[in-house]
N, C-alpha and C positions, 0 to 999 in steps of 0.2 A: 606835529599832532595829527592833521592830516592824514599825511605820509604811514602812519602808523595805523590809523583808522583802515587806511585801503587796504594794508599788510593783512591784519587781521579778519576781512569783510571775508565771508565765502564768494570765491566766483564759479560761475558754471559757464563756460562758453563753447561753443564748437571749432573746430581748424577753422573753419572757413572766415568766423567773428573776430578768431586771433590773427588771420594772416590779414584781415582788415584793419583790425586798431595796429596792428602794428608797423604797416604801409603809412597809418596815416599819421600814428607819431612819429615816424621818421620825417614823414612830411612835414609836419609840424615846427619840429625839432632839430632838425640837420640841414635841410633844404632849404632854397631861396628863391625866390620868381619874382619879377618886379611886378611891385603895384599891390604885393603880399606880405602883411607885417605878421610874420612867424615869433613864433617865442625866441628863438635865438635873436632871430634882426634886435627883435624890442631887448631882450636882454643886451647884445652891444652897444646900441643905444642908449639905452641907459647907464651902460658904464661910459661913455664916452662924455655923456651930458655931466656925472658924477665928477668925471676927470678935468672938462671944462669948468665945473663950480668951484674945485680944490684950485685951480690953474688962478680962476678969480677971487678968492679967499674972502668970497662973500658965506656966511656960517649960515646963513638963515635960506640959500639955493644949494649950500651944500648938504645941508637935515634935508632940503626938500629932493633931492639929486639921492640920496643917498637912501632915502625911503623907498623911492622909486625903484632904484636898483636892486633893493634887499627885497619888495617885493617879484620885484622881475625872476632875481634868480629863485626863489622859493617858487615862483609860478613854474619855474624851467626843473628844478630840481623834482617836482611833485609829477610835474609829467612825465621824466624819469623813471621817478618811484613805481608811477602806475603801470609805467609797461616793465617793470621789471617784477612788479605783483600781476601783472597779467599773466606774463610766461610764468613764473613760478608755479599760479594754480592752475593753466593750461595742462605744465610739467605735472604736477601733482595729479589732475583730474586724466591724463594720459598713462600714468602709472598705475593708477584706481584701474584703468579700462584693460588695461594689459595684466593685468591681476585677475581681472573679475570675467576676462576674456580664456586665461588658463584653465580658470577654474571651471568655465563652460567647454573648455574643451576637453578637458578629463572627465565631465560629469556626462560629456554628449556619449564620452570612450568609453564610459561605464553601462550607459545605458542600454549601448550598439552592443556591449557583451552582454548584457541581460537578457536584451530581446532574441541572441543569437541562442543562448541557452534556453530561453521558454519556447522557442523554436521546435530545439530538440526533445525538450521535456515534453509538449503539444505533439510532434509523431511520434515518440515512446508511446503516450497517453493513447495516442489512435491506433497506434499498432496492437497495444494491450487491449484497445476495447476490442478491437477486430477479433481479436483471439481468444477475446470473453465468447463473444458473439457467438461463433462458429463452435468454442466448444459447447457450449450452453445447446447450440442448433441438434450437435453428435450426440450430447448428453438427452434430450428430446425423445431424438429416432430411436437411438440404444430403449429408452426408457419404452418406446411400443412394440417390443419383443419380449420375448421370454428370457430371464437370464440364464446364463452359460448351466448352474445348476439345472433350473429346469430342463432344457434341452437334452442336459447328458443323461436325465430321470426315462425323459420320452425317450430319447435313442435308445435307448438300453430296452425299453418297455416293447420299441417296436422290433428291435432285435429277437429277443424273446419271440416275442407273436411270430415273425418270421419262419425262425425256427420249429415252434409250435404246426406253423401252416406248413413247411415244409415236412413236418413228420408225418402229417397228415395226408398231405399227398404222396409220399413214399407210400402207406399204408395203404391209401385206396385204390395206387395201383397195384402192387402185391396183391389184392382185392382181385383190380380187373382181370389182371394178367391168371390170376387164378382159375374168375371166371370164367375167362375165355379156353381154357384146357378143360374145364370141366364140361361145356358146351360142345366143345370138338370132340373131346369124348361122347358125351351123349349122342352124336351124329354118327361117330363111326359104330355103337353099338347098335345106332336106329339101323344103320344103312347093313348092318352085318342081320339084325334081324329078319330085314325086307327080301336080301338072299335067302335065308332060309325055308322063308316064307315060299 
């Protein structure tokens, strides 16, 4: 019943708490050192006193021999029990940790891809705003000139005027150039009259 009790008990223990009960039920349990009554000694013991009561065929040292013994071994059997329910849920709680150790290391290997992916989405992101940025900056400058229409209105208009001014100065030199022979004329007919004179 015991024995049963412990099966069923949850245990939580660390390596270090398993490799200690279990040094010390061996000690307990296996080993011998004089001046030390281990469960084993007492369990021999007890059979041997059991074997000396049966040997005497007195009934009333043999129930007492015999109690003795059937506890002994239930005491021998239950420490048994317990270290083989201790490995068990060590075993159990070391397969829990190797499970739940997996699962953190795929979850760590998922997240190392996440962060490498927000990474690149984060300089995508930067390099997009950068190129918001600077056309936004082009879009600005562009925007404090005149557009390409207007421009080609005035080209055209100062084109014109060019030409305009340029006919104009053809014209007033035709003008001068006119002048000027009509003045040299005037001189040679002054200078022909002052001969006559």
């Amino acid at each position: 019943m015991a024995t049963a009790q412990a099966a069923n008990a949850p245990l939580i223990i660390t390596p270090e708490e398993e490799e200690a009960i279990r040094k010390r039920l061996i000690t307990q349990t296996a080993q011998t050192k004089k001046g030390v009554d281990y469960p084993i000694r007492r369990l021999v013991k007890s059979f041997f006193v059991l074997k000396a009561a049966v040997d005497g065929e007195d009934e009333g040292e043999i129930a007492e021999a015999r109690e003795k013994f059937l506890i002994e071994l239930d005491t021998y059997e239950f420490n048994m029990g317990r270290y083989s329910t201790v490995v068990a849920a060590n075993r159990e709680q070391q397969d829990t940790y190797d499970e739940e150790d997996d699962k953190s290391q795929v979850e760590c290997a998922d997240l190392k891809a996440q962060v490498a992916e927000l990474k690149i989405k984060l300089g995508d992101s930067a390099l997009e705003r950068q190129f918001r940025q600077r056309r936004e900056t082009v879009a600005r400058t562009c925007a404090e000139y005149p557009s390409r229409a207007t421009i080609d209105l005035e080209t055209e208009q100062l084109r014109q005027e060019i030409e305009r001014a340029s006919s104009k100065r053809d014209d007033l030199a035709n003008k001068v150039d006119f002048a000027k022979k009509q003045f040299a004329l005037l001189l040679r007919v002054a200078d022909g009259l002052k001969a006559d004179a």
